[in-house]
C-alpha positions in Angstrom: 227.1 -212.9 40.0 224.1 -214.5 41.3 223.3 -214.3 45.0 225.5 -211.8 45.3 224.5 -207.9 45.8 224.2 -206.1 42.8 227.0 -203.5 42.3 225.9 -199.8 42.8 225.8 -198.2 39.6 225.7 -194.3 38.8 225.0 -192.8 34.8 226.9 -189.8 34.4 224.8 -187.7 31.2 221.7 -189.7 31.8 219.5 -187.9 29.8 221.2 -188.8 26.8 220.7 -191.4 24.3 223.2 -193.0 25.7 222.9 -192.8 28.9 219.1 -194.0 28.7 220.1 -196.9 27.1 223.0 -197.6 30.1 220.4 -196.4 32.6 217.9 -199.4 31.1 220.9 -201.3 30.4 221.7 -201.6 34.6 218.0 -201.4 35.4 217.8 -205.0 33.9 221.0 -206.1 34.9 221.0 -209.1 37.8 224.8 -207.7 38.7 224.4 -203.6 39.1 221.9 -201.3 40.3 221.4 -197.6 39.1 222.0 -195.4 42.4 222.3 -192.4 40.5 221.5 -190.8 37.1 223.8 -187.2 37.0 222.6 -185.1 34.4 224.0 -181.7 32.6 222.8 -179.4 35.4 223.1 -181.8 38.2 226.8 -181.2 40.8 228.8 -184.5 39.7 230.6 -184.6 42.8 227.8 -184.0 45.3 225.7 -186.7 43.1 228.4 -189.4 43.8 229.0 -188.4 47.4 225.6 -188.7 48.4 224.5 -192.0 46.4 227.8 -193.7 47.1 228.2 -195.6 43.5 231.0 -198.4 43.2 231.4 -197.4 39.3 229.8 -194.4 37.4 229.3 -194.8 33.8 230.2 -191.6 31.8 228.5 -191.3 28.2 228.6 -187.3 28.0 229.6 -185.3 25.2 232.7 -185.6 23.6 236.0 -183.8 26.1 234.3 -183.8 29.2 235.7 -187.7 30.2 238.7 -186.7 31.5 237.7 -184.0 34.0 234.6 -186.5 35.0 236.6 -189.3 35.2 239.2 -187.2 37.7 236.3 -186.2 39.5 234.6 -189.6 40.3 238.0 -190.7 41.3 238.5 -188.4 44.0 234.8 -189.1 45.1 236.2 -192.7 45.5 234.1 -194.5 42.2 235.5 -196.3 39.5 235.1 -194.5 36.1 234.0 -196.3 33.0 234.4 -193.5 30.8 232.5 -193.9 27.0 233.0 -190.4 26.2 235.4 -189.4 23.2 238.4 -187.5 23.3 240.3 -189.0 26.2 244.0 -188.3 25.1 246.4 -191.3 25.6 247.9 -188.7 28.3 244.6 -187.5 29.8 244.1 -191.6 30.1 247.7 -192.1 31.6 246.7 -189.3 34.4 243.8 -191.2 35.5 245.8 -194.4 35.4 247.7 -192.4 37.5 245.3 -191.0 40.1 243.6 -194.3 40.3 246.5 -196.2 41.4 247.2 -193.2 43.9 243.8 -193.9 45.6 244.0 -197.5 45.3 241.0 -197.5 42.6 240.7 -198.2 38.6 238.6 -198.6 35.6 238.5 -198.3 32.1 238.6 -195.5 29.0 236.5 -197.3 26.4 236.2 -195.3 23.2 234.2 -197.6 21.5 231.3 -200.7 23.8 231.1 -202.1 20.4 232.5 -206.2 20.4 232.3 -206.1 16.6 234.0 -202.6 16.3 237.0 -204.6 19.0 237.6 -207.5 16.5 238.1 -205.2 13.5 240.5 -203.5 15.2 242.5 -206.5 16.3 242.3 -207.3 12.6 243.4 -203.8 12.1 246.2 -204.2 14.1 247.8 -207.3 13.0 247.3 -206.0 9.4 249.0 -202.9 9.8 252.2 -204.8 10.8 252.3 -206.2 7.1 251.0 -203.4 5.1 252.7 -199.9 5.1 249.8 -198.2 3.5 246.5 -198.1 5.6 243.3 -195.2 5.0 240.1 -195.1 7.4 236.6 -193.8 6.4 234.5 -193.0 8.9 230.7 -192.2 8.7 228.4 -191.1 11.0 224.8 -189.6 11.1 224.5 -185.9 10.6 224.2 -184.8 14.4 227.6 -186.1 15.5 229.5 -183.4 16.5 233.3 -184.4 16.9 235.4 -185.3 13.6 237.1 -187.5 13.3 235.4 -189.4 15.7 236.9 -191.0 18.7 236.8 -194.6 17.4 238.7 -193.7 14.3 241.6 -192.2 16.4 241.7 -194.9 18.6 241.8 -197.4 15.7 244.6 -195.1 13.8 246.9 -195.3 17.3 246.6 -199.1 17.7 247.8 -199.4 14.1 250.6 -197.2 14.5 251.6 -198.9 17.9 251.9 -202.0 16.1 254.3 -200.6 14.0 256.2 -199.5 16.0 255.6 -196.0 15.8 256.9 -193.6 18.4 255.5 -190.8 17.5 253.0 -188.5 19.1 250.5 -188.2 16.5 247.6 -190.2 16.8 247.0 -190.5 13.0 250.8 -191.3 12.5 250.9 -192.2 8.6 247.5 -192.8 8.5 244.7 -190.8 7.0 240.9 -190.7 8.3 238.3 -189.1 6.3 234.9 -188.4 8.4 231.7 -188.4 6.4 228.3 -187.0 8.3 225.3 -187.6 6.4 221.5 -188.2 6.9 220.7 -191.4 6.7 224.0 -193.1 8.1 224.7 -194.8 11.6 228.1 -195.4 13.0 230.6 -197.0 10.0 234.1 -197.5 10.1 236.4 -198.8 6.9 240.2 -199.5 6.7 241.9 -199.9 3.9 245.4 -201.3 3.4 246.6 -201.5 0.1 250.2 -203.1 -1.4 251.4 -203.4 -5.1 249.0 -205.9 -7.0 246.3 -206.4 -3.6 243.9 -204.2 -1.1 242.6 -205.8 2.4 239.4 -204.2 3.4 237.7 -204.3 6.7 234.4 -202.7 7.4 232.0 -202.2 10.9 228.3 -201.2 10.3 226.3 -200.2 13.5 222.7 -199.6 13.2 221.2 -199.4 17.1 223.0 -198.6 20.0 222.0 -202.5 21.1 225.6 -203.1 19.9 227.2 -201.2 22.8 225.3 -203.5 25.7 227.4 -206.5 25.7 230.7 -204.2 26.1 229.2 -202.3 28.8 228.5 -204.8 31.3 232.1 -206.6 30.3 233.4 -203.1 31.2 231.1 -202.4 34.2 232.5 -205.8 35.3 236.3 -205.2 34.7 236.2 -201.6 36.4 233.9 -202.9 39.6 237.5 -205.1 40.3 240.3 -203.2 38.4 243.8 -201.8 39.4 244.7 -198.4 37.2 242.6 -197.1 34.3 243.1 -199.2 31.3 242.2 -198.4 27.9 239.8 -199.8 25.3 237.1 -202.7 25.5 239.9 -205.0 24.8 241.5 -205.2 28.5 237.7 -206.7 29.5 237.6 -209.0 27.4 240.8 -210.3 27.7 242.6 -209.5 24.4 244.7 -206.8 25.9 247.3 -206.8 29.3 245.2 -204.6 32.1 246.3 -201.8 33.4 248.0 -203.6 36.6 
């Protein structure tokens, strides 16, 4: 994007350990600008009416990233929402709203590229084995369980299969682990008579997330609806248009 203006960029749960690293993340960027950084006892609304972001990144606690995301939308900014616990439905409302005001973005439960390529292995595993288990392990602070990654793993693998259903989990266990000492993990399992096909994501630093979320600040600054996943920015997945 160079010689072009950067893109106006607001952090939603800036004081965070996420949003400090999105806030130094933009800061460096040649392609956004930080406008805004909205913490917990800061009017979300008023923040992104009076700076005027094109996109706000939201990297609060786990639950709040639907009622953000609504709310940036009807202050006319694009949500990048990194926040766990966006239901599929929550994410098909903002789809929703978005197209409605002629805006979009993207529900991304995971920034991670490595975490992304397990789970298109993940994916085009669980349409040859019937029998799939997920361990996930995360440091002793996280709060939700199991984490929003997991889910989002376990409901690709059961759309591949076809799976109707409207458990997330469908047919497929998780296990969350919080222990001293660990990062952000992620193993599945599949096993068959005779084999097992293992596939494992280590994450030690948050670093991992930066490459995602410019790809994502970059598909949302131009996007039609509210897609979901890391996946759509990078081109493995149909958008949301």
């Amino acid at each position: 994007m160079s010689g072009r203006a950067r893109i106006p960029v607001a952090i939603v749960g800036a004081g965070g350990r996420m949003g400090r690293f999105a806030a130094q993340l933009v800061e460096r960027s040649d392609a956004f600008a930080l406008v805004a950084a909205v913490g917990r006892q800061d009017d979300l609304g008023a923040v992104l009416w009076k700076a005027k972001p094109k996109i706000a990144i939201d990297v609060t606690r786990a639950g709040l990233g639907f009622e953000h995301g609504a709310a940036m939308l009807q202050a006319g900014v694009r949500p990048l929402i990194g926040t766990s616990g966006v239901s599929l439905e929550e994410n098909a409302s903002l789809d929703r709203i978005a197209r409605e005001l002629g805006l979009g973005g993207l529900v991304v439960p995971n920034f991670s590229l490595g975490m992304c390529l397990l789970q298109r292995a993940a994916v085009e595993a669980a349409k040859h084995f019937s029998s799939a288990e997920i361990v996930e392990m995360h440091h002793a602070s996280k709060k939700d369980a199991p984490s929003g990654t997991s889910l989002d793993t376990a409901e690709r693998m059961r759309a591949a299969r076809g799976d109707s259903s409207s458990a997330s989990s469908s047919g497929i266990p998780i296990h969350s682990v919080r222990l001293p000492g660990l990062y952000a993990h992620q193993i599945v399992t599949f096993g068959a008579p005779g084999e097992t096909y293992t596939l494992r994501h280590d994450m030690s630093d948050t670093a991992a997330f930066g490459p995602g979320i410019l790809r994502g600040l970059e598909h949302a600054s131009t996007a039609v609806g509210v897609g979901r996943g890391i996946q759509v920015a990078l081109g493995f997945a149909a958008a949301a248009d």
